[in-house]
mmCIF file of the N, C-alpha and C atoms, coordinates in Angstrom:
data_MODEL
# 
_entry.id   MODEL 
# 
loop_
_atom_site.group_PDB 
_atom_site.id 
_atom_site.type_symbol 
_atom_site.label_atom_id 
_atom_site.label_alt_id 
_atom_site.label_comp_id 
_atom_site.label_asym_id 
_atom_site.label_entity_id 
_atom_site.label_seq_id 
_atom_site.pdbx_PDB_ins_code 
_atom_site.Cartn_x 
_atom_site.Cartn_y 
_atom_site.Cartn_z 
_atom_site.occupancy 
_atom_site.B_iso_or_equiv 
_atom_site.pdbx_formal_charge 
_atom_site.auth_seq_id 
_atom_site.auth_comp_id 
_atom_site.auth_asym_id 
_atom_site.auth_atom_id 
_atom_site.pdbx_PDB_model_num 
ATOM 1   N N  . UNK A 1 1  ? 7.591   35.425  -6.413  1.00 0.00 ? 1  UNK A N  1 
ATOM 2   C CA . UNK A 1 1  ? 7.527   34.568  -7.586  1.00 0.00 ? 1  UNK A CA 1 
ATOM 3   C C  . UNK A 1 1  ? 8.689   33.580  -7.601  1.00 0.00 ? 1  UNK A C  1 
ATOM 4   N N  . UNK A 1 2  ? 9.931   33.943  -6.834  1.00 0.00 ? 2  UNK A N  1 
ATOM 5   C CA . UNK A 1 2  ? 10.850  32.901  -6.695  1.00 0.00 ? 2  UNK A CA 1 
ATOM 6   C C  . UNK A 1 2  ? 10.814  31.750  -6.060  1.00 0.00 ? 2  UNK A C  1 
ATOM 7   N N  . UNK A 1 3  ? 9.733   32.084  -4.725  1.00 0.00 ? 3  UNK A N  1 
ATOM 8   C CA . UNK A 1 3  ? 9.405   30.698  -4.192  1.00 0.00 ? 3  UNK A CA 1 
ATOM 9   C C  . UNK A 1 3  ? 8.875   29.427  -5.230  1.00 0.00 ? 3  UNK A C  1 
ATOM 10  N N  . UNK A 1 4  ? 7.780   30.266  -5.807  1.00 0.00 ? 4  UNK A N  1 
ATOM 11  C CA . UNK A 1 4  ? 6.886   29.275  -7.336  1.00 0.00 ? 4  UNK A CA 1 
ATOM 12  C C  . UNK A 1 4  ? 8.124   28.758  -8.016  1.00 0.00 ? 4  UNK A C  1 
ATOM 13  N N  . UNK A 1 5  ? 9.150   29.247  -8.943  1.00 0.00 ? 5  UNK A N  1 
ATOM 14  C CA . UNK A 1 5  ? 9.815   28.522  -9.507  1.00 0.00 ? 5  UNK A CA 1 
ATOM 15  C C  . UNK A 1 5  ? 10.694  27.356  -8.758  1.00 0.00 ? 5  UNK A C  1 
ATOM 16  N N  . UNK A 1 6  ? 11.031  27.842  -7.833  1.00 0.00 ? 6  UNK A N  1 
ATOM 17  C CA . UNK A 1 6  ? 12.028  26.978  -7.157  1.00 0.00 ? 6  UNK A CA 1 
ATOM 18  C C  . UNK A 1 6  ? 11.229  25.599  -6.675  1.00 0.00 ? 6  UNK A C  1 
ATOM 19  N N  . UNK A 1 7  ? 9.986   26.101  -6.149  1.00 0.00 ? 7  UNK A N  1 
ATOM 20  C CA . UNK A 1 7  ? 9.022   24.901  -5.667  1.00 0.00 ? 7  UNK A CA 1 
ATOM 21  C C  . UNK A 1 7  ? 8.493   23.548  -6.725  1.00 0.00 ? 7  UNK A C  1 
ATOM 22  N N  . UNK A 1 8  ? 8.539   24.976  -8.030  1.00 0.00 ? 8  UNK A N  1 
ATOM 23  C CA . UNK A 1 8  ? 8.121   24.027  -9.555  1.00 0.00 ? 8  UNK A CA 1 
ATOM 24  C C  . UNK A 1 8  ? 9.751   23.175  -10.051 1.00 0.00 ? 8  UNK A C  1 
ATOM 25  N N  . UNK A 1 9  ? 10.779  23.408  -9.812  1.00 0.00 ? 9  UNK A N  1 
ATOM 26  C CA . UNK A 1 9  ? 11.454  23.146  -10.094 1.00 0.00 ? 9  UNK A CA 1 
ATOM 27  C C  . UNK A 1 9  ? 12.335  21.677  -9.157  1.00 0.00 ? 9  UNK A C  1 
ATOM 28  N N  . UNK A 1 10 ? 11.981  22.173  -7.889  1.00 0.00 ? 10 UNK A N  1 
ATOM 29  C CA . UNK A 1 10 ? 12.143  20.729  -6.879  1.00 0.00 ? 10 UNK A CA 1 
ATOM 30  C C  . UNK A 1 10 ? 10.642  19.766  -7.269  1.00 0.00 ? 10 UNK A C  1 
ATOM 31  N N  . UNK A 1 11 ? 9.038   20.159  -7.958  1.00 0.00 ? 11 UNK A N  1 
ATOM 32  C CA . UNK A 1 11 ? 8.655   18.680  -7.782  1.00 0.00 ? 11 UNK A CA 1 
ATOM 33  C C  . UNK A 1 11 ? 9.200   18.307  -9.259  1.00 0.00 ? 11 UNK A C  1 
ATOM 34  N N  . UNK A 1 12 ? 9.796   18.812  -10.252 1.00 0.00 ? 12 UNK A N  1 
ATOM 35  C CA . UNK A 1 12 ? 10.852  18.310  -11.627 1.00 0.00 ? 12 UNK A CA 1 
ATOM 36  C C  . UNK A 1 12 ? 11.306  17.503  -11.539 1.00 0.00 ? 12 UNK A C  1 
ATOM 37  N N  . UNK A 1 13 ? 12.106  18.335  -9.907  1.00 0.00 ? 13 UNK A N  1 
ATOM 38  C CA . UNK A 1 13 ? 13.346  16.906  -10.079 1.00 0.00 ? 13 UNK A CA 1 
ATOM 39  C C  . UNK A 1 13 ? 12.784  15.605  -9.160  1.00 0.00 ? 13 UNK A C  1 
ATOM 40  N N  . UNK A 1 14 ? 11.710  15.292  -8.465  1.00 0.00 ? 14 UNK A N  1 
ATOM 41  C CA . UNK A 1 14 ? 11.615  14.520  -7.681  1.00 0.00 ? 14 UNK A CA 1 
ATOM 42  C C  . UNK A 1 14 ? 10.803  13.879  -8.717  1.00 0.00 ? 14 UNK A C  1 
ATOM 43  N N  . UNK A 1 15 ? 9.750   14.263  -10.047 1.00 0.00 ? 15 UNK A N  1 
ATOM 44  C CA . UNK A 1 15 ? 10.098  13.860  -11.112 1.00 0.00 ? 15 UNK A CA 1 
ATOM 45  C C  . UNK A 1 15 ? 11.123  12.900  -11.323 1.00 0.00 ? 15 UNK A C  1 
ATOM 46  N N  . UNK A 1 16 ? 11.745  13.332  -11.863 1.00 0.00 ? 16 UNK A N  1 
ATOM 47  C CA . UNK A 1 16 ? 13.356  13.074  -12.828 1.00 0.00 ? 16 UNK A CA 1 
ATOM 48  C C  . UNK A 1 16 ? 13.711  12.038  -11.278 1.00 0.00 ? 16 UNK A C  1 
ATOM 49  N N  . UNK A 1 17 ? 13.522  11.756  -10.355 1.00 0.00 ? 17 UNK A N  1 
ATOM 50  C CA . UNK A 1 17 ? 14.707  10.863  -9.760  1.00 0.00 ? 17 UNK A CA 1 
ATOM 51  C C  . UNK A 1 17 ? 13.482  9.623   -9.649  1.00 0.00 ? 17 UNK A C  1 
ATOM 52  N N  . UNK A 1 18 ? 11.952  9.743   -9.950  1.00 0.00 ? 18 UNK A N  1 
ATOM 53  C CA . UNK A 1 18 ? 10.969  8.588   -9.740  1.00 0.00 ? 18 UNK A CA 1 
ATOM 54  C C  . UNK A 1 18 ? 11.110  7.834   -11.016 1.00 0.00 ? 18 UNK A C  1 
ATOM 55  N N  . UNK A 1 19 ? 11.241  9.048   -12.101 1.00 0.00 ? 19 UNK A N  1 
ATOM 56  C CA . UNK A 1 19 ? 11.803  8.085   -13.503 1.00 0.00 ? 19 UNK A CA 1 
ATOM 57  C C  . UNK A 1 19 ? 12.661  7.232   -13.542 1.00 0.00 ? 19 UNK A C  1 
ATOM 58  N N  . UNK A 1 20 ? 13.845  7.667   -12.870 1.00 0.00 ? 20 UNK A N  1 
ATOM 59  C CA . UNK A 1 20 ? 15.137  7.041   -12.647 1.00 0.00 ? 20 UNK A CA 1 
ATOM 60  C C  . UNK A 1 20 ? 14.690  5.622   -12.281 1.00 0.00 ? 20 UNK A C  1 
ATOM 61  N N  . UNK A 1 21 ? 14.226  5.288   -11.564 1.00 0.00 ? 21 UNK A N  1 
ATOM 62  C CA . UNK A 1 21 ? 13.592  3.898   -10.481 1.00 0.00 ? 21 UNK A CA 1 
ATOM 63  C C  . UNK A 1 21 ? 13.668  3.132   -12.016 1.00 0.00 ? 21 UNK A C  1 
ATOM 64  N N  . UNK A 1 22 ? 14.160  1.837   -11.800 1.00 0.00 ? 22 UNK A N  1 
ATOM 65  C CA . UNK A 1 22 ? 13.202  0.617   -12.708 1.00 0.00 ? 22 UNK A CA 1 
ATOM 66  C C  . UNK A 1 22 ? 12.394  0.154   -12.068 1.00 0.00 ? 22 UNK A C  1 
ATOM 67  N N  . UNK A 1 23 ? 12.283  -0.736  -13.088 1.00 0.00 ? 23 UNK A N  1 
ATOM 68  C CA . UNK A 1 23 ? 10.918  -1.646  -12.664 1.00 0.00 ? 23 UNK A CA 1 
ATOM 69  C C  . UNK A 1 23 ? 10.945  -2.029  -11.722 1.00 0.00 ? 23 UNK A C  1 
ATOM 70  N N  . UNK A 1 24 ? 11.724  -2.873  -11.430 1.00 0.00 ? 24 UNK A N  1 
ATOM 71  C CA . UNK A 1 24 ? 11.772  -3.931  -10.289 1.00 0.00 ? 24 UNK A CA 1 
ATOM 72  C C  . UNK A 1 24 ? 11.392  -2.699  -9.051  1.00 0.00 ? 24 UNK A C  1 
ATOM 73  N N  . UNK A 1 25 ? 12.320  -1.462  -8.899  1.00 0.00 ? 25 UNK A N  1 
ATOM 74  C CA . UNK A 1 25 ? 11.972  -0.914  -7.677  1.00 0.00 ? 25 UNK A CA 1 
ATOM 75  C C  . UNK A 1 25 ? 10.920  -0.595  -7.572  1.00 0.00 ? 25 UNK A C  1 
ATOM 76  N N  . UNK A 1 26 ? 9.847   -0.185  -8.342  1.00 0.00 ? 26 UNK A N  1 
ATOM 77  C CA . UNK A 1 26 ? 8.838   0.230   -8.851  1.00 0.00 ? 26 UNK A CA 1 
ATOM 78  C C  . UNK A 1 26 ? 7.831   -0.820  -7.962  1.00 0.00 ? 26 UNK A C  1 
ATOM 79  N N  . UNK A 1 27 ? 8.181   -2.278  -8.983  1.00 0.00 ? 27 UNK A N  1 
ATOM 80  C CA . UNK A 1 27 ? 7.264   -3.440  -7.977  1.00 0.00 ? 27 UNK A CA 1 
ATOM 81  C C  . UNK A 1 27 ? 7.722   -3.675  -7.081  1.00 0.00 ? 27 UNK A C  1 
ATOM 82  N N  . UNK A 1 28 ? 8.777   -3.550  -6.506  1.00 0.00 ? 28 UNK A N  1 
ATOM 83  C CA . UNK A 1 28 ? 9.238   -3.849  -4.951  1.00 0.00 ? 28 UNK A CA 1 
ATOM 84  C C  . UNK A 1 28 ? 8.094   -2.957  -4.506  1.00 0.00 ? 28 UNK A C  1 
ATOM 85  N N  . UNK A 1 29 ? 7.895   -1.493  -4.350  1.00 0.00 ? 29 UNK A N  1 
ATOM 86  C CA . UNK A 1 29 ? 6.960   -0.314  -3.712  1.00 0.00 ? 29 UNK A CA 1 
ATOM 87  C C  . UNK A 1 29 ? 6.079   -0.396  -3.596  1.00 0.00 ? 29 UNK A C  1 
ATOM 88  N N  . UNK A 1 30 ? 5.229   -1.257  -4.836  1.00 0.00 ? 30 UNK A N  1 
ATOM 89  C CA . UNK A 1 30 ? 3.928   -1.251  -5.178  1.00 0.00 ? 30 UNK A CA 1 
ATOM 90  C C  . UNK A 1 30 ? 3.553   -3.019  -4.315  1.00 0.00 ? 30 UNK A C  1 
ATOM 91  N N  . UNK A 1 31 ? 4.311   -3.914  -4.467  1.00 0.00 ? 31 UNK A N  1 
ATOM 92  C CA . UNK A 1 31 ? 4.056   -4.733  -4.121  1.00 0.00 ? 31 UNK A CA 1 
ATOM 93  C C  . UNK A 1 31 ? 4.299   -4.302  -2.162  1.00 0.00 ? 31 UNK A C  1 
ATOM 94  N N  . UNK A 1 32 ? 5.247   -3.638  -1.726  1.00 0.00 ? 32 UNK A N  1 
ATOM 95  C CA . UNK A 1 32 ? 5.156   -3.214  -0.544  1.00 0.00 ? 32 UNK A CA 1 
ATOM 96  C C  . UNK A 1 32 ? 3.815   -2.765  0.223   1.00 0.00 ? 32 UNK A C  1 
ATOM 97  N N  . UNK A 1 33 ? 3.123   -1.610  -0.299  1.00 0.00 ? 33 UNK A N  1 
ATOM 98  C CA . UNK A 1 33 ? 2.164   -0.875  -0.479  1.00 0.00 ? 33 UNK A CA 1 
ATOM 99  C C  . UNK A 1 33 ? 1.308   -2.483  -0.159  1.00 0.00 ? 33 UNK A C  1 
ATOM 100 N N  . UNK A 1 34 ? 0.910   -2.554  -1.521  1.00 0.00 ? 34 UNK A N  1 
ATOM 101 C CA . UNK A 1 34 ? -0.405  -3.749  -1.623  1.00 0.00 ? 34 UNK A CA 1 
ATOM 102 C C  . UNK A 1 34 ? -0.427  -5.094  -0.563  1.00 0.00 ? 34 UNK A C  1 
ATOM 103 N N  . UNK A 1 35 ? 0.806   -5.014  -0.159  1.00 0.00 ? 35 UNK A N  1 
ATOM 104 C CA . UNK A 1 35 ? 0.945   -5.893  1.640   1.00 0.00 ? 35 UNK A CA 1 
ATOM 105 C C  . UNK A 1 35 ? 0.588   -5.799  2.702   1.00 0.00 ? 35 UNK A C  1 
ATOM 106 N N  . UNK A 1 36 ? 0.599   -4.098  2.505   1.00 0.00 ? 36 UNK A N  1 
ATOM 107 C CA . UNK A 1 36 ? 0.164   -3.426  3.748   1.00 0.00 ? 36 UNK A CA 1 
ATOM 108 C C  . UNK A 1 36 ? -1.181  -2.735  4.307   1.00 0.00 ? 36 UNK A C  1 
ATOM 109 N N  . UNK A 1 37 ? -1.919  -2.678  2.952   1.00 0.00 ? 37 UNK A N  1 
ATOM 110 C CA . UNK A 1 37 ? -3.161  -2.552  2.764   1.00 0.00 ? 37 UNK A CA 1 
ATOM 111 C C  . UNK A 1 37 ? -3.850  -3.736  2.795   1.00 0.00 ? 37 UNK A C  1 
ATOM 112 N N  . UNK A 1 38 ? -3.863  -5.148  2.594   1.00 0.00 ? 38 UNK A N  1 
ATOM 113 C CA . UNK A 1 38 ? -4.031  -6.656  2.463   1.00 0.00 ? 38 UNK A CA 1 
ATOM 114 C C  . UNK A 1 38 ? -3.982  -6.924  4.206   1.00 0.00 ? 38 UNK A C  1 
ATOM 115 N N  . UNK A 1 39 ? -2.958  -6.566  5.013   1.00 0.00 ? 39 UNK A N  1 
ATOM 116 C CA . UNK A 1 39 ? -2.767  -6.344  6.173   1.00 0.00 ? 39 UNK A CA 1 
ATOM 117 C C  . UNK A 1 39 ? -4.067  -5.573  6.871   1.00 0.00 ? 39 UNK A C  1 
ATOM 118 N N  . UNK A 1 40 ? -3.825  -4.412  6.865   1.00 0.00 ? 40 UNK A N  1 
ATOM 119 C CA . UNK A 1 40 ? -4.842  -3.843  7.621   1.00 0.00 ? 40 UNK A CA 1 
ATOM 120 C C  . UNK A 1 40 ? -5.881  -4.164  7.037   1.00 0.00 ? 40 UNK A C  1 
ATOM 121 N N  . UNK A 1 41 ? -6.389  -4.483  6.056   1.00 0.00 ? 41 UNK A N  1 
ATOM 122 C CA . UNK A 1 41 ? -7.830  -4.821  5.582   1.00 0.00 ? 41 UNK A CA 1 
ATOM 123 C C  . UNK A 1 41 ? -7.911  -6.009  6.433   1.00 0.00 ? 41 UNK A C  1 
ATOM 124 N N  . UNK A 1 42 ? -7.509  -7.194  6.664   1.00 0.00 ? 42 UNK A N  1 
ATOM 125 C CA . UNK A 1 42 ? -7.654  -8.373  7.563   1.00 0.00 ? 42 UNK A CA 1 
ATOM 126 C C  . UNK A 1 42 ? -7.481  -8.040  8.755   1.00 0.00 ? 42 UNK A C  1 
ATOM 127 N N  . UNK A 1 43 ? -6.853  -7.010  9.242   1.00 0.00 ? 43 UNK A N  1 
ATOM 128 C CA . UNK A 1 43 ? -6.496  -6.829  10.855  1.00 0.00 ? 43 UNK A CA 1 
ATOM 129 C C  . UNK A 1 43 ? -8.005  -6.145  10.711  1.00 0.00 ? 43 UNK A C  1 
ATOM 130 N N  . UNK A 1 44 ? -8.671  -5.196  10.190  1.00 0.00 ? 44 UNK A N  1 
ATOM 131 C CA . UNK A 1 44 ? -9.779  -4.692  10.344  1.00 0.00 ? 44 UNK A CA 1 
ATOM 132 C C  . UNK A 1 44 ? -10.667 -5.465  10.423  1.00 0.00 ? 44 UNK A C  1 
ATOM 133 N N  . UNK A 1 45 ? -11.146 -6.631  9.872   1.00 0.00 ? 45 UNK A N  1 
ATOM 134 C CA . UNK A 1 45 ? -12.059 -7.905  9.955   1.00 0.00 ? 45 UNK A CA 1 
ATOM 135 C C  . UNK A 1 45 ? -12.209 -8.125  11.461  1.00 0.00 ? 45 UNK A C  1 
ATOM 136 N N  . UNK A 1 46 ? -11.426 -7.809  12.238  1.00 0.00 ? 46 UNK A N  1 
ATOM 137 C CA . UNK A 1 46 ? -12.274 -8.232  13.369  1.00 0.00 ? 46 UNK A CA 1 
ATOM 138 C C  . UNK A 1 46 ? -13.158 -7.357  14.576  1.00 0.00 ? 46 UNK A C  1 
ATOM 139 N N  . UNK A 1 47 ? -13.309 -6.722  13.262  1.00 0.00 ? 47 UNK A N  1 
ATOM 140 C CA . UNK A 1 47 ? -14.459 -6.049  14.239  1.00 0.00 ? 47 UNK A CA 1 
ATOM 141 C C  . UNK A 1 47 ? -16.184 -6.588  13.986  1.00 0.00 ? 47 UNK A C  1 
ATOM 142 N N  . UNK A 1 48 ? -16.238 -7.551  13.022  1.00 0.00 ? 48 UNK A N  1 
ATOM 143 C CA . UNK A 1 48 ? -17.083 -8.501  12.525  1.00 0.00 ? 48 UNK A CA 1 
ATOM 144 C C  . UNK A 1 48 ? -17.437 -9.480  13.331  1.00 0.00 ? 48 UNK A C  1 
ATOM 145 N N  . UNK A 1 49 ? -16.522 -10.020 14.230  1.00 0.00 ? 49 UNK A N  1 
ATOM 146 C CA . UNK A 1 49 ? -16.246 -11.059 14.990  1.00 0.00 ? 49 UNK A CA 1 
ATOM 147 C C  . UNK A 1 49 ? -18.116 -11.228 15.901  1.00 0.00 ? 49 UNK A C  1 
ATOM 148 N N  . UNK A 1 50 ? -18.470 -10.513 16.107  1.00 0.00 ? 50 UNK A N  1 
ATOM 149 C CA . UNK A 1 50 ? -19.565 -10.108 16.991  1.00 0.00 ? 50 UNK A CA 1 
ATOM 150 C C  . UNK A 1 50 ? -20.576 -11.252 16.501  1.00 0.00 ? 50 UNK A C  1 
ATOM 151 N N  . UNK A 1 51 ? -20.715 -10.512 14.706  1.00 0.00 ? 51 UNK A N  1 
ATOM 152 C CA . UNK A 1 51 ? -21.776 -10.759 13.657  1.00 0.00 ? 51 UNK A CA 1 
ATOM 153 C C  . UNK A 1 51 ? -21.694 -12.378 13.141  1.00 0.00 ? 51 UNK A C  1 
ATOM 154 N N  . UNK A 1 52 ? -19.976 -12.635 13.185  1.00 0.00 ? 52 UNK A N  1 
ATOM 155 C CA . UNK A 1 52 ? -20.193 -13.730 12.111  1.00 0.00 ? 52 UNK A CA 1 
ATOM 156 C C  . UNK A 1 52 ? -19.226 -14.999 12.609  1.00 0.00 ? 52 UNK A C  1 
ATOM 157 N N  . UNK A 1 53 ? -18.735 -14.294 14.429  1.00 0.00 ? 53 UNK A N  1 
ATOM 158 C CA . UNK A 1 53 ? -18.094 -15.383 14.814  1.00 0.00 ? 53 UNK A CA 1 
ATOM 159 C C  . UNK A 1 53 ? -16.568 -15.463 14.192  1.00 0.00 ? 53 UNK A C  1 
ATOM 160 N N  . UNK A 1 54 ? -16.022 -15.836 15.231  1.00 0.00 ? 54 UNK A N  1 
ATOM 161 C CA . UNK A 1 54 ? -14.328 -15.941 15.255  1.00 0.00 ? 54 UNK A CA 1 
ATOM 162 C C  . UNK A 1 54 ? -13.967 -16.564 14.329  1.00 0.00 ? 54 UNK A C  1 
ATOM 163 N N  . UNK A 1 55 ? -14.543 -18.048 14.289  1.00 0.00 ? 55 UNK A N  1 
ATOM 164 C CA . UNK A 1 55 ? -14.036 -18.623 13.074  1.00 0.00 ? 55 UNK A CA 1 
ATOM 165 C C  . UNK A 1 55 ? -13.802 -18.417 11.522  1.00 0.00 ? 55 UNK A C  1 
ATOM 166 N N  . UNK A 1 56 ? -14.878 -17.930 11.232  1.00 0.00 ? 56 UNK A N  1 
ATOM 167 C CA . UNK A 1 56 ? -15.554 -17.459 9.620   1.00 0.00 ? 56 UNK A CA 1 
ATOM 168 C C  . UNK A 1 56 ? -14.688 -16.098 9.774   1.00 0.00 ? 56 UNK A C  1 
ATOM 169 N N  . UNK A 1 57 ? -14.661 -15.176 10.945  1.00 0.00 ? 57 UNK A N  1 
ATOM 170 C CA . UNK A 1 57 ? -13.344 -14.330 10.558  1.00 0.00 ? 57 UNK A CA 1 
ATOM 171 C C  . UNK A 1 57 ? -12.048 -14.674 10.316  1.00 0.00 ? 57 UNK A C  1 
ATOM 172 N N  . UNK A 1 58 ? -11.640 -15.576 11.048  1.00 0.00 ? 58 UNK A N  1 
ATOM 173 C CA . UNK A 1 58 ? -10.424 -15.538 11.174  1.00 0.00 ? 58 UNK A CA 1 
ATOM 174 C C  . UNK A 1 58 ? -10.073 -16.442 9.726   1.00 0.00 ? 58 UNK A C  1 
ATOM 175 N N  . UNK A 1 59 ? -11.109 -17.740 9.227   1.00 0.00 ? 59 UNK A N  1 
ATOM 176 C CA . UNK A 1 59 ? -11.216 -18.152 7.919   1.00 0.00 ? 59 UNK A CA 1 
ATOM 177 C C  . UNK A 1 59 ? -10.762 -16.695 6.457   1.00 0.00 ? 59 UNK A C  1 
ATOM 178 N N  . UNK A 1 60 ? -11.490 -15.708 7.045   1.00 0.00 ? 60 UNK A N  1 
ATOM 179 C CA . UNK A 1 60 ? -11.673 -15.172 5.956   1.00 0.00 ? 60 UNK A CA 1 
ATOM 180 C C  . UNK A 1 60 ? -10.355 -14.141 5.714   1.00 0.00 ? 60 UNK A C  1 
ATOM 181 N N  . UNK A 1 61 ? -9.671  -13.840 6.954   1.00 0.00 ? 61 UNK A N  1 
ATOM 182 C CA . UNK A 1 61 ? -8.479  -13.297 7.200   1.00 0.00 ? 61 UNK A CA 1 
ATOM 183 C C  . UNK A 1 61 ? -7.790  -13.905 6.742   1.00 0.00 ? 61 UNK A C  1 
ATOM 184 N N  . UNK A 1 62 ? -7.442  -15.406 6.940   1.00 0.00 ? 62 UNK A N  1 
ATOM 185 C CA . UNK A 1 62 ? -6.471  -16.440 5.788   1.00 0.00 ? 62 UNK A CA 1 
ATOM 186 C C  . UNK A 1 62 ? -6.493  -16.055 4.866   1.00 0.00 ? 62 UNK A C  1 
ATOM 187 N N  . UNK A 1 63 ? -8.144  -15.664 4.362   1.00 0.00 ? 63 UNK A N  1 
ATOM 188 C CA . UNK A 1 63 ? -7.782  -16.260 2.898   1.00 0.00 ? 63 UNK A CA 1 
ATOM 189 C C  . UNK A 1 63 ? -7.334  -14.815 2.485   1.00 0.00 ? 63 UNK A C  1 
ATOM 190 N N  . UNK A 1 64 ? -7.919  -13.381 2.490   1.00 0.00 ? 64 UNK A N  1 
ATOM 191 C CA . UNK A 1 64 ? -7.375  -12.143 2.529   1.00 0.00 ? 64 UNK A CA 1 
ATOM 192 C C  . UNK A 1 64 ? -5.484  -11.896 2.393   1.00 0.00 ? 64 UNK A C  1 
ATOM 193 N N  . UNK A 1 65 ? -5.278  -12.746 3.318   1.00 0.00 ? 65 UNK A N  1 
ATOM 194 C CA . UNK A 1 65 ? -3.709  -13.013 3.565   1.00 0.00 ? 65 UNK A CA 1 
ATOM 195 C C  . UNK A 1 65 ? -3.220  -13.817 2.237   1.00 0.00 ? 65 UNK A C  1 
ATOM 196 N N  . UNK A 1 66 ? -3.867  -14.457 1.988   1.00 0.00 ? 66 UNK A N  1 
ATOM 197 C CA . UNK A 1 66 ? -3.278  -15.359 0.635   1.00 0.00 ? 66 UNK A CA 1 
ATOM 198 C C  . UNK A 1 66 ? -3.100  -14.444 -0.480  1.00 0.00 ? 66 UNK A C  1 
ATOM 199 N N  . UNK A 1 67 ? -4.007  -13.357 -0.728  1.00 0.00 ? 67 UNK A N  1 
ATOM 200 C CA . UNK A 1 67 ? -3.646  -12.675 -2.058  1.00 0.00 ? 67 UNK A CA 1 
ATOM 201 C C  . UNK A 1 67 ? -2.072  -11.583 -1.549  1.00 0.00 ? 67 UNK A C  1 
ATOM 202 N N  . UNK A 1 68 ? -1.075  -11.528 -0.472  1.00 0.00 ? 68 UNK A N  1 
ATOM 203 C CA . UNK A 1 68 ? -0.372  -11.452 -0.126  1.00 0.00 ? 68 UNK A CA 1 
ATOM 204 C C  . UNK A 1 68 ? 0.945   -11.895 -1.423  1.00 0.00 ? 68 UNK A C  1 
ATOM 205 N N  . UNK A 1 69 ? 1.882   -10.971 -1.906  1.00 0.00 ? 69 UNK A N  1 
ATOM 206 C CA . UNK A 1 69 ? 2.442   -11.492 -2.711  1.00 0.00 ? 69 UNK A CA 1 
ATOM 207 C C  . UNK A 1 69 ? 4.501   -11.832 -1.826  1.00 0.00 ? 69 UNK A C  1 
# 
């Protein structure tokens, strides 16, 4: 039963140190995150290339890239 408390008690504090964060670090992470997913979602587009042609991919990868903050 000591493992349980101790285990409940380290995700508390990892809790207590995500609170700590402001904002800004908060959107630094989140805006990190949402770059990198924006990323591989356009690096994944070219497996389309077959269907819809290089151009219209690589068009559509721009624009994918633009919601990039």
């Amino acid at each position: 039963m000591k493992d349980g408390h101790s285990r409940k008690r380290q995700i508390e504090n990892l809790i207590e140190e995500d609170m700590t964060l402001s904002y800004a670090e908060h959107r630094e992470a989140l805006t990190k995150v949402r770059n990198e997913v924006i990323d591989e979602l356009a690096n994944s587009m070219e497996q389309f290339k077959w269907a819809f042609g290089g151009d219209t991919v690589a068009s559509f990868q721009a624009y994918l890239k633009g919601f990039k903050e």
